[in-house]
MIDOSE-1310 file (N, C-alpha, C; in nm, 2 decimals, decimal comma, always signed):
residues 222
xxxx	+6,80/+6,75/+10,95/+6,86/+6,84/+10,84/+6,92/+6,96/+10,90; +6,83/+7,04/+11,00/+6,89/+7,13/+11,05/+6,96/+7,12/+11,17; +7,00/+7,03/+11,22/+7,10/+6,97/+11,30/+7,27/+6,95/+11,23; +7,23/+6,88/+11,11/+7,37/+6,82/+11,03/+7,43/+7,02/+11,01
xxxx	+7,29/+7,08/+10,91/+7,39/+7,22/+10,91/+7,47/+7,30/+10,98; +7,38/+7,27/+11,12/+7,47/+7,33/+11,24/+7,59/+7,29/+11,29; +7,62/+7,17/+11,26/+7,68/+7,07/+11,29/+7,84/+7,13/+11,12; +7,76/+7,12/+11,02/+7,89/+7,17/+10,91/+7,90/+7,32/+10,93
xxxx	+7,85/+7,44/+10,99/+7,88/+7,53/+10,94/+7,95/+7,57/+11,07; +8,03/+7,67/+11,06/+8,08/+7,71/+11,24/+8,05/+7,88/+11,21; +7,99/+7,93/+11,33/+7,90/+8,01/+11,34/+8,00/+8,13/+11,35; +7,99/+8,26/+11,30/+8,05/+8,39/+11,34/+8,08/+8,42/+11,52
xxxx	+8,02/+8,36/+11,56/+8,00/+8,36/+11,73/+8,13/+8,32/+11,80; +8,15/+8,16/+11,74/+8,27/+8,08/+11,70/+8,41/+8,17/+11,68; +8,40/+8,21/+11,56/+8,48/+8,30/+11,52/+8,55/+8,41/+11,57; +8,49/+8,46/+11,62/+8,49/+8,60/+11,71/+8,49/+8,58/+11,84
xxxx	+8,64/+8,61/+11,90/+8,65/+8,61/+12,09/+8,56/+8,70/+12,12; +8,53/+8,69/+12,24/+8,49/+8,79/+12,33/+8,52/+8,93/+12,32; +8,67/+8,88/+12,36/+8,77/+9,04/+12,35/+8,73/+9,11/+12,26; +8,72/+9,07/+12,12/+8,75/+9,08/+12,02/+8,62/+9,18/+11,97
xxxx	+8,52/+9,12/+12,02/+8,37/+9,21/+11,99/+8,32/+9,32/+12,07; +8,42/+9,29/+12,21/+8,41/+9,39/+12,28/+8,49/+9,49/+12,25; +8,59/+9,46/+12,16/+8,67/+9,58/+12,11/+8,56/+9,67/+11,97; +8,56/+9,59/+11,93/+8,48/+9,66/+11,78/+8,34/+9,70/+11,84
xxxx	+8,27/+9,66/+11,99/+8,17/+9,75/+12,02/+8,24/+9,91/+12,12; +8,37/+9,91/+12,14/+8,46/+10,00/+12,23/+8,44/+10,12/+12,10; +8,45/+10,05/+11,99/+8,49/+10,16/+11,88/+8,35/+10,16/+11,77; +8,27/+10,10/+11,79/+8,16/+10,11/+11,68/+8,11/+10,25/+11,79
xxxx	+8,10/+10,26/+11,90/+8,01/+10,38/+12,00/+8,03/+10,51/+11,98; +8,21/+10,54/+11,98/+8,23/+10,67/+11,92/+8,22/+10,69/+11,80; +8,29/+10,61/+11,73/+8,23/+10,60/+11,57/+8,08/+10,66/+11,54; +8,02/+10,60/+11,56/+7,86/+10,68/+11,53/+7,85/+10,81/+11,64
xxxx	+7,87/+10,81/+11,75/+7,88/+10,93/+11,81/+7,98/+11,06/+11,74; +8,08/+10,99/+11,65/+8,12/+11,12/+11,57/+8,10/+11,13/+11,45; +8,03/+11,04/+11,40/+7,99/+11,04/+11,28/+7,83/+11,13/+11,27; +7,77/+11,13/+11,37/+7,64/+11,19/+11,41/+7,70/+11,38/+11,39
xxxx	+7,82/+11,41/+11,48/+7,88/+11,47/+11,54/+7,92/+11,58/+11,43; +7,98/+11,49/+11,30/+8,05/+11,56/+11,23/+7,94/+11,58/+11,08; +7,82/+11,50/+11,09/+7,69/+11,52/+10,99/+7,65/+11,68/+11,03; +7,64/+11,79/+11,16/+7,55/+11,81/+11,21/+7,69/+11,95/+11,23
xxxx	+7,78/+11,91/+11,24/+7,93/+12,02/+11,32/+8,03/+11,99/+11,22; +8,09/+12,01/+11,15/+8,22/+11,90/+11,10/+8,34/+11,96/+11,14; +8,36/+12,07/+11,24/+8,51/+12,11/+11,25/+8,50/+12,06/+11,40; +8,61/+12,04/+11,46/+8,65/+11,97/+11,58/+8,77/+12,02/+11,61
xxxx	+8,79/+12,16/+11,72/+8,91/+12,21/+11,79/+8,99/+12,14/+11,79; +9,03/+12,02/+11,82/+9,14/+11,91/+11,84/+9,20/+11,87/+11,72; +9,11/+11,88/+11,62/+9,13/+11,79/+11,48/+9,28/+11,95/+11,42; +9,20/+12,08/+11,48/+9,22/+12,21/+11,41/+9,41/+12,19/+11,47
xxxx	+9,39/+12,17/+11,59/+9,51/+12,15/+11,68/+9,61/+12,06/+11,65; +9,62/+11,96/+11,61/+9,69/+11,85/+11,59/+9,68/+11,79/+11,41; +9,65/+11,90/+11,37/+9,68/+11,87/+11,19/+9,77/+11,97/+11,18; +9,77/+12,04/+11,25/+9,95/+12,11/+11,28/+10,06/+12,05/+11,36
xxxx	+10,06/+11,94/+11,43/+10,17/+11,93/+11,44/+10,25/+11,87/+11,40; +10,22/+11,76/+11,27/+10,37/+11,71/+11,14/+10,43/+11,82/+11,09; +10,39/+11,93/+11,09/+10,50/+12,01/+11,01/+10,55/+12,08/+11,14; +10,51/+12,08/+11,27/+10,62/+12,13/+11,33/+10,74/+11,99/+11,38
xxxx	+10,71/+11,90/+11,38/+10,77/+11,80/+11,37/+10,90/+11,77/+11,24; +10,84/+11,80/+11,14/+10,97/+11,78/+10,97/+10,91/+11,89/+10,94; +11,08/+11,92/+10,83/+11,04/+12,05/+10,79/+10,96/+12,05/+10,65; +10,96/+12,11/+10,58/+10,93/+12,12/+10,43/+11,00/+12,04/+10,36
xxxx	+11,12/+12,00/+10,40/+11,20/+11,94/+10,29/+11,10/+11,79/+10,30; +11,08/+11,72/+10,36/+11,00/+11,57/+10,39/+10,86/+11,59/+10,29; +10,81/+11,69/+10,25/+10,69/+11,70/+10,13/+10,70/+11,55/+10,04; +10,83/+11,58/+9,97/+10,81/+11,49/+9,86/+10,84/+11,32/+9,89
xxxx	+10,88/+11,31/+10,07/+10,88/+11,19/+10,12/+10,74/+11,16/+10,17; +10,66/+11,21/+10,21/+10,56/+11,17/+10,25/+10,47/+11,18/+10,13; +10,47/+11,22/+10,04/+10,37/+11,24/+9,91/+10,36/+11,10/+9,87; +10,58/+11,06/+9,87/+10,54/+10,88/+9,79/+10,49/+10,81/+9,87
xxxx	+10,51/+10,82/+10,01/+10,42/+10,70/+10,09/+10,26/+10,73/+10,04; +10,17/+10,84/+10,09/+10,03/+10,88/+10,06/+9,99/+10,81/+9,91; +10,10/+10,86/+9,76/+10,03/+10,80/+9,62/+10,04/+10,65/+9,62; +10,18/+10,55/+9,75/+10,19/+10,41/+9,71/+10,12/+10,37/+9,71
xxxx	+10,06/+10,46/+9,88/+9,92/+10,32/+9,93/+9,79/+10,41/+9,88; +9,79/+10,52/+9,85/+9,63/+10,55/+9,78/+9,52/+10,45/+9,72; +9,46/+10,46/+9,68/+9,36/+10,43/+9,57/+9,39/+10,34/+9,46; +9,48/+10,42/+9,40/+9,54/+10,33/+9,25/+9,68/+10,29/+9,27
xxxx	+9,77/+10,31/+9,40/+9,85/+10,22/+9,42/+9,83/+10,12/+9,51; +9,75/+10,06/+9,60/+9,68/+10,00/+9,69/+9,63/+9,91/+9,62; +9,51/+9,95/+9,48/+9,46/+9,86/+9,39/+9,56/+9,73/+9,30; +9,68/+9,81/+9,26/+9,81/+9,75/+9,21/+9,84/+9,65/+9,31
xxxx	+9,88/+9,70/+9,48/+9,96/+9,59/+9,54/+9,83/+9,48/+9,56; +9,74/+9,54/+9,64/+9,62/+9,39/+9,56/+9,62/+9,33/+9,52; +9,59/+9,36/+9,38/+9,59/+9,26/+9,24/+9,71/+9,19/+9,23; +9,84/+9,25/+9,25/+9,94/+9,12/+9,29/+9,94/+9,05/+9,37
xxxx	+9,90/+9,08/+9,48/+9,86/+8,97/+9,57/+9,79/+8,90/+9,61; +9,68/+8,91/+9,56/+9,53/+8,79/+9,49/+9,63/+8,76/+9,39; +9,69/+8,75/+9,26/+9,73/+8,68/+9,20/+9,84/+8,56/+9,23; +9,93/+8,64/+9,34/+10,00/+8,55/+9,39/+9,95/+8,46/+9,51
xxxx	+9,86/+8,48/+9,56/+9,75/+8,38/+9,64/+9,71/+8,28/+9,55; +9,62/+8,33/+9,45/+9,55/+8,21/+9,34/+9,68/+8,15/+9,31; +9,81/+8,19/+9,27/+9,90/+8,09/+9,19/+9,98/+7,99/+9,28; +9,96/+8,02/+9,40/+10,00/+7,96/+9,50/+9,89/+7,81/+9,57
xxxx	+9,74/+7,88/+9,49/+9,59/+7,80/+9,51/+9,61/+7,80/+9,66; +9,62/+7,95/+9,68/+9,52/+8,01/+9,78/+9,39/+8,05/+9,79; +9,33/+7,95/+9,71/+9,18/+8,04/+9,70/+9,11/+8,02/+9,78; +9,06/+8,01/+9,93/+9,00/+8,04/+10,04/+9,07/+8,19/+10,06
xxxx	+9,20/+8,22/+10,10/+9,26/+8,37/+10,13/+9,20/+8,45/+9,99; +9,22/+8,43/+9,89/+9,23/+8,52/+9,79/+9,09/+8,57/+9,82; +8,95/+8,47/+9,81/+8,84/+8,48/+9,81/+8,83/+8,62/+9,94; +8,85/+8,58/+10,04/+8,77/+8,65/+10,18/+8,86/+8,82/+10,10
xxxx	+8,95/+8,81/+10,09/+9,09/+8,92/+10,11/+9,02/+9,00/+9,96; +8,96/+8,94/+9,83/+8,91/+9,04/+9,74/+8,75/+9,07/+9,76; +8,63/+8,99/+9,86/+8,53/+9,05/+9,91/+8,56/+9,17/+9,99; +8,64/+9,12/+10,08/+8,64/+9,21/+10,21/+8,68/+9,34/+10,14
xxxx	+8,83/+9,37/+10,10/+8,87/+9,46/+10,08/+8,79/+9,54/+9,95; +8,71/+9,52/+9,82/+8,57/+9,52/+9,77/+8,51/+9,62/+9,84; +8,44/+9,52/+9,93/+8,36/+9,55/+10,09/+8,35/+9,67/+10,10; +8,48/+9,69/+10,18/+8,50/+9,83/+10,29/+8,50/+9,88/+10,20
xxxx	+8,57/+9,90/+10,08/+8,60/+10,01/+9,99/+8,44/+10,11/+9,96; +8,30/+9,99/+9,93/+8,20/+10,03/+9,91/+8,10/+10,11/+9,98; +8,12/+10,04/+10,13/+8,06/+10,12/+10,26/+8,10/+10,24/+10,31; +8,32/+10,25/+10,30/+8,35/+10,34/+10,28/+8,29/+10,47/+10,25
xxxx	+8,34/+10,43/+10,10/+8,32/+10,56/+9,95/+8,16/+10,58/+9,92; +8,10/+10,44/+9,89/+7,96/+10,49/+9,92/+7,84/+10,54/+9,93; +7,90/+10,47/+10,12/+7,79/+10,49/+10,19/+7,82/+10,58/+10,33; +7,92/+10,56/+10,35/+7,91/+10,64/+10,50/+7,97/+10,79/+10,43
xxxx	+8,10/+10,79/+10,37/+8,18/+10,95/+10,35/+8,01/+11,04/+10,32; +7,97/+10,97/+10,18/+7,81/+11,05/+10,16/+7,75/+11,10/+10,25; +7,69/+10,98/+10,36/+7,65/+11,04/+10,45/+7,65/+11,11/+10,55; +7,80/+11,10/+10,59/+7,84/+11,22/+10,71/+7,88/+11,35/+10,63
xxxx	+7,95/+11,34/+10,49/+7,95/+11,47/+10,43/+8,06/+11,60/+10,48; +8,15/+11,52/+10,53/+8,23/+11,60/+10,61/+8,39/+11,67/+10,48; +8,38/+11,75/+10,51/+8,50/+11,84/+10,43/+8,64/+11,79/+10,45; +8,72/+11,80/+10,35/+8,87/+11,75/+10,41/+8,94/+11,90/+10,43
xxxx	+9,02/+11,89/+10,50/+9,12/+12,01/+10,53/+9,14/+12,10/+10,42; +9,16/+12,22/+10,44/+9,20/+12,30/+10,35/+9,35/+12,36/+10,29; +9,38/+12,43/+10,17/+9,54/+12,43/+10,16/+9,62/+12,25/+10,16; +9,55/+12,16/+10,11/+9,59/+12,03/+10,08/+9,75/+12,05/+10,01
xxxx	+9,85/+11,93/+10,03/+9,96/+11,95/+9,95/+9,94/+11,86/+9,86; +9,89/+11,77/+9,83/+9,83/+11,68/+9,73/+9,72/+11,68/+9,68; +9,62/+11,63/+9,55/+9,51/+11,63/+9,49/+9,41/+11,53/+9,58; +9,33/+11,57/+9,65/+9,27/+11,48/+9,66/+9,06/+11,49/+9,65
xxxx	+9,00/+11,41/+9,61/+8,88/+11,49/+9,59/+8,79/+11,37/+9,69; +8,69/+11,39/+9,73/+8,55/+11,30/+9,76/+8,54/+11,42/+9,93; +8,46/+11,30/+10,01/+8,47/+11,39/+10,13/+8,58/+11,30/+10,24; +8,58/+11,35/+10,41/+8,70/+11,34/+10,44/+8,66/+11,22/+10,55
xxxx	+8,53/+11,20/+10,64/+8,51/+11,09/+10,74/+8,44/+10,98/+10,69; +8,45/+10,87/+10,73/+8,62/+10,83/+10,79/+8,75/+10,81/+10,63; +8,81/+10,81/+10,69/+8,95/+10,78/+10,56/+8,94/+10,63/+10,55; +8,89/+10,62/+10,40/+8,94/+10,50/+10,35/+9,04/+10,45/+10,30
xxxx	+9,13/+10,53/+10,35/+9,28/+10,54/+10,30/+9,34/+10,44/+10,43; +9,28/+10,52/+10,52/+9,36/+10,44/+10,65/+9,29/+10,30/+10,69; +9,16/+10,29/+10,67/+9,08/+10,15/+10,69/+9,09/+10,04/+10,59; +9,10/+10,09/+10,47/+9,15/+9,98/+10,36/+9,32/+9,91/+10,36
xxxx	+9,39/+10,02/+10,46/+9,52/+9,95/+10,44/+9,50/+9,87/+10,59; +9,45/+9,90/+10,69/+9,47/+9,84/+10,88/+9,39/+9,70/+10,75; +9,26/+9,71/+10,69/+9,24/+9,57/+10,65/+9,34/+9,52/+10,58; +9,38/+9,54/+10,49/+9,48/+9,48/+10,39/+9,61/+9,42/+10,42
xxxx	+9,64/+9,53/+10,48/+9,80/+9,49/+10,53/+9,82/+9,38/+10,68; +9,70/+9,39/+10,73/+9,73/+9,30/+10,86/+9,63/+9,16/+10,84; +9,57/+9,18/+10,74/+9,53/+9,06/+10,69/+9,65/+8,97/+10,63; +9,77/+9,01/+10,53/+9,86/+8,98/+10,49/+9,95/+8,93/+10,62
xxxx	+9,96/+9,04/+10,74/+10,04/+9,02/+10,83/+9,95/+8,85/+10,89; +9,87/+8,83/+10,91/+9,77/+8,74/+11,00/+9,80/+8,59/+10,86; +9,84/+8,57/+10,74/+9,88/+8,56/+10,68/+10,02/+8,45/+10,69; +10,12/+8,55/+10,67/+10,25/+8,56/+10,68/+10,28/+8,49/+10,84
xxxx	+10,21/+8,56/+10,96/+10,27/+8,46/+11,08/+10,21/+8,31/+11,07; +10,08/+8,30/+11,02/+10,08/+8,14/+10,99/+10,13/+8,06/+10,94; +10,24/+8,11/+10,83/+10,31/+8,09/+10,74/+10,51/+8,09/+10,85; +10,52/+8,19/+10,86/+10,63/+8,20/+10,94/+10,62/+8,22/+11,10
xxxx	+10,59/+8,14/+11,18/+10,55/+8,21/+11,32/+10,63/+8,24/+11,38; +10,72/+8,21/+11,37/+10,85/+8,24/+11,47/+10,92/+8,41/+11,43; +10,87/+8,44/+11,32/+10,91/+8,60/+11,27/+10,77/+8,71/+11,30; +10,64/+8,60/+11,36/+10,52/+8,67/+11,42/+10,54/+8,89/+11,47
xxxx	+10,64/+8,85/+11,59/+10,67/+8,99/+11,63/+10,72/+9,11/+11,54; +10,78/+9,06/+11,42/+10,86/+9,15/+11,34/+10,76/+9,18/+11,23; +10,66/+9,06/+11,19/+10,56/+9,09/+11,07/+10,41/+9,20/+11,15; +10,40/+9,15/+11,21/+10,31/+9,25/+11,28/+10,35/+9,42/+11,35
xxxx	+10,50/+9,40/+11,37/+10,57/+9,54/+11,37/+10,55/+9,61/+11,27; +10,60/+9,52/+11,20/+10,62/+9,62/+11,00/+10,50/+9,71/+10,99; +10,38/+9,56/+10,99/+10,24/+9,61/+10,98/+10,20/+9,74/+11,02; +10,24/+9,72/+11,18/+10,18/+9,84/+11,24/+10,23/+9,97/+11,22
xxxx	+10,44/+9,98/+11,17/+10,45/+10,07/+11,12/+10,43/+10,13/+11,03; +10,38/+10,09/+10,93/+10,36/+10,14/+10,79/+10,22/+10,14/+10,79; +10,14/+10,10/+10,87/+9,99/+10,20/+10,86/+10,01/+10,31/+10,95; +10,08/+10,35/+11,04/+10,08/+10,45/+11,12/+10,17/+10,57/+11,03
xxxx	+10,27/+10,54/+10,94/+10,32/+10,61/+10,88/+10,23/+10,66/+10,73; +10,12/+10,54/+10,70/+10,01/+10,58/+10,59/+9,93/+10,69/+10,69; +9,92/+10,69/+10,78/+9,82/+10,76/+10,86/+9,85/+10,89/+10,86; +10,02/+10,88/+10,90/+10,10/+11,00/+10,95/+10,10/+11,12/+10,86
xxxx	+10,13/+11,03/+10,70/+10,12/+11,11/+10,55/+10,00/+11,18/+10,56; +9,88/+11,09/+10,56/+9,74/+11,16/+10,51/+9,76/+11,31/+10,59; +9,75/+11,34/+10,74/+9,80/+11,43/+10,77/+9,83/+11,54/+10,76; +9,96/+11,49/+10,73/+10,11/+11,58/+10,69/+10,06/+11,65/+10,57
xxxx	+9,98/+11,58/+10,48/+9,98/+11,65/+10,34/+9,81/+11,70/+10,31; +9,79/+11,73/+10,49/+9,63/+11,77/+10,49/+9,54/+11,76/+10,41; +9,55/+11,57/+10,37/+9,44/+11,53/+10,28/+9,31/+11,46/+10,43; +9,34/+11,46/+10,51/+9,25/+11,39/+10,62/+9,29/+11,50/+10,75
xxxx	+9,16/+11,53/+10,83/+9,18/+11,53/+10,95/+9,25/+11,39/+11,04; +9,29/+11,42/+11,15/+9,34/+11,35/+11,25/+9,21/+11,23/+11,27; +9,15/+11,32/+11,32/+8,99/+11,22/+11,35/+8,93/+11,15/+11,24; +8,98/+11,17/+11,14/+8,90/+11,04/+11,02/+9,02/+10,97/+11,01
xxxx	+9,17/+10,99/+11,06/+9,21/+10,88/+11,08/+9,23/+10,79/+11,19; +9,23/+10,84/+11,28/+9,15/+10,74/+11,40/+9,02/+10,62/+11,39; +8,89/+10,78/+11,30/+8,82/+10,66/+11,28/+8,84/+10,53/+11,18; +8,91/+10,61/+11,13/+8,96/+10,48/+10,97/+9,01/+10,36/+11,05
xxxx	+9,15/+10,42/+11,11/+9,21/+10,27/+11,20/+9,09/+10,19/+11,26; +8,96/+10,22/+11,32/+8,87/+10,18/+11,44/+8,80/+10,10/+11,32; +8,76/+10,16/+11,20/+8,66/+10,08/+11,08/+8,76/+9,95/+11,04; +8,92/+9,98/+11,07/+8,97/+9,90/+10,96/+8,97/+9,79/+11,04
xxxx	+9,01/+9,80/+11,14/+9,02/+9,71/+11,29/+8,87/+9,59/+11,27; +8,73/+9,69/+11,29/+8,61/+9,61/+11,26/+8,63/+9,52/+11,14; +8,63/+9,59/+11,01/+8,61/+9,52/+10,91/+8,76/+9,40/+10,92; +8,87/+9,40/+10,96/+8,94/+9,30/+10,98/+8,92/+9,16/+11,04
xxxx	+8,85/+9,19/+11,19/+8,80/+9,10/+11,25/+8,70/+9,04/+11,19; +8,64/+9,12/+11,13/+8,50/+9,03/+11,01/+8,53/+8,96/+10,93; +8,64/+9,04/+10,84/+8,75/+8,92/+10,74/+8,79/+8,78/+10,79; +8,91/+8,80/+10,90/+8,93/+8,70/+10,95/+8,86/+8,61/+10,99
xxxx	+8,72/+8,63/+11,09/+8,67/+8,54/+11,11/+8,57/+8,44/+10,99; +8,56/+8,51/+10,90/+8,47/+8,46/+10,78/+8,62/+8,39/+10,75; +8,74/+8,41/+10,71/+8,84/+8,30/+10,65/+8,83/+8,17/+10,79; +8,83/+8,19/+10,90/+8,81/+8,09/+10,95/+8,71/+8,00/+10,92
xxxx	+8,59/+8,06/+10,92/+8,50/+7,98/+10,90/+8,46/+7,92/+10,76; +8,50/+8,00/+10,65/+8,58/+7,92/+10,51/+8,68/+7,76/+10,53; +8,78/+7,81/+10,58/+8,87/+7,71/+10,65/+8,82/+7,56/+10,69; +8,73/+7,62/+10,79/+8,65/+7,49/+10,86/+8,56/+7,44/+10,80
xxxx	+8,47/+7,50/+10,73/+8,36/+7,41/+10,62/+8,42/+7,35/+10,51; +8,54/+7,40/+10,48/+8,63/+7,34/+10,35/+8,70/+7,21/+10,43; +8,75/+7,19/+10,56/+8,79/+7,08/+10,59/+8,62/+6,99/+10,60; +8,53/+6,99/+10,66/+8,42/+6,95/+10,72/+8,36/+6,91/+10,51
xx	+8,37/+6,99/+10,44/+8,37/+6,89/+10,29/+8,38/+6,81/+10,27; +8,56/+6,82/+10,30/+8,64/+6,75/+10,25/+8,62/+6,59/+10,28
């Protein structure tokens, strides 16, 4: 009996390259080391240093350009593109993708908002140009879209491979420009968005590997 299950299930081990875990333990180390860092200290010289440099970069006129990137992908615009895209998964009878893509993204939201922001308890920048309330490490702004959006991209190249380079561009520009906003409109330090990309990175590889191994017990069913 416990031969046959090992035999239908394929294991997270499976799932997960090497590389792959050695990257998420590259970034789980500092992660708690600044997460410890910022429970105990929460301002960081560097963070003070480099949350000034988008506005020496654009001037004031770019406010109301980066505001609509920041409200698209927020919270309650992020929830909208979602829900249309679990919908258009299920109508498509996607439901292995739909399934992993509304736990996961669920998921992180909860560990997020939570449990960790709680716990480290760290302050967002001051003089904000936008409303924003909770605390500021890590940004769930930036870890809910690195999952979301490159899940869709991981997606999309199995679907189109040959446009692989250009879907994974997009990806990567438009979380670095969600990143760029939080910033600019000093709703996040620099450093909770680093860590955000490093959480969203983890929790991605976790996603993906659980749809693979969805995948393979659904053929092994079948």
């Amino acid at each position: 009996m416990r031969l046959t299950c090992n035999r239908r299930f394929v294991s997270f081990k499976k799932a997960i390259s090497q590389q792959q875990a050695w990257i998420c333990l590259v970034i789980l180390v500092p992660f708690i080391l600044l997460s410890v860092r910022f429970n105990v200290h929460e301002d960081l010289l560097l963070d003070q240093i480099l949350i000034q440099v988008p506005h020496q970069i654009f001037p004031q006129s770019w406010d109301a350009i980066f505001r609509f990137f920041y409200l698209l992908t927020g919270v309650k615009g992020t929830a909208v593109i979602i829900a249309l895209t679990l919908g258009l998964l299920v109508w498509k009878r996607y439901w292995i993708e739909a399934k992993v893509l509304a736990f996961s993204t669920l998921g992180i939201l909860i560990v997020v908002d939570d449990i960790l922001k709680p716990l480290i308890s760290r302050s967002r920048p001051p003089d904000r140009l936008v409303e924003s309330v909770g605390r500021s490490f890590p940004s769930g702004h930036a870890t809910g879209n690195v999952l979301f959006y490159f899940f869709m991209a991981y997606l999309l190249a199995e679907r189109y491979p040959k446009l692989t380079p250009y879907i994974y561009g997009f990806a990567t520009l438009w979380v670095l420009i969600i990143g760029f906003s939080s910033v600019y409109l000093r709703c996040h330090w620099p450093s909770d968005i680093l860590a955000g990309y490093g959480l969203g990175y983890i929790s991605l590889t976790l996603s993906l590997a659980w749809l693979k191994i969805a995948r393979e017990n659904h053929k092994i069913r079948k």
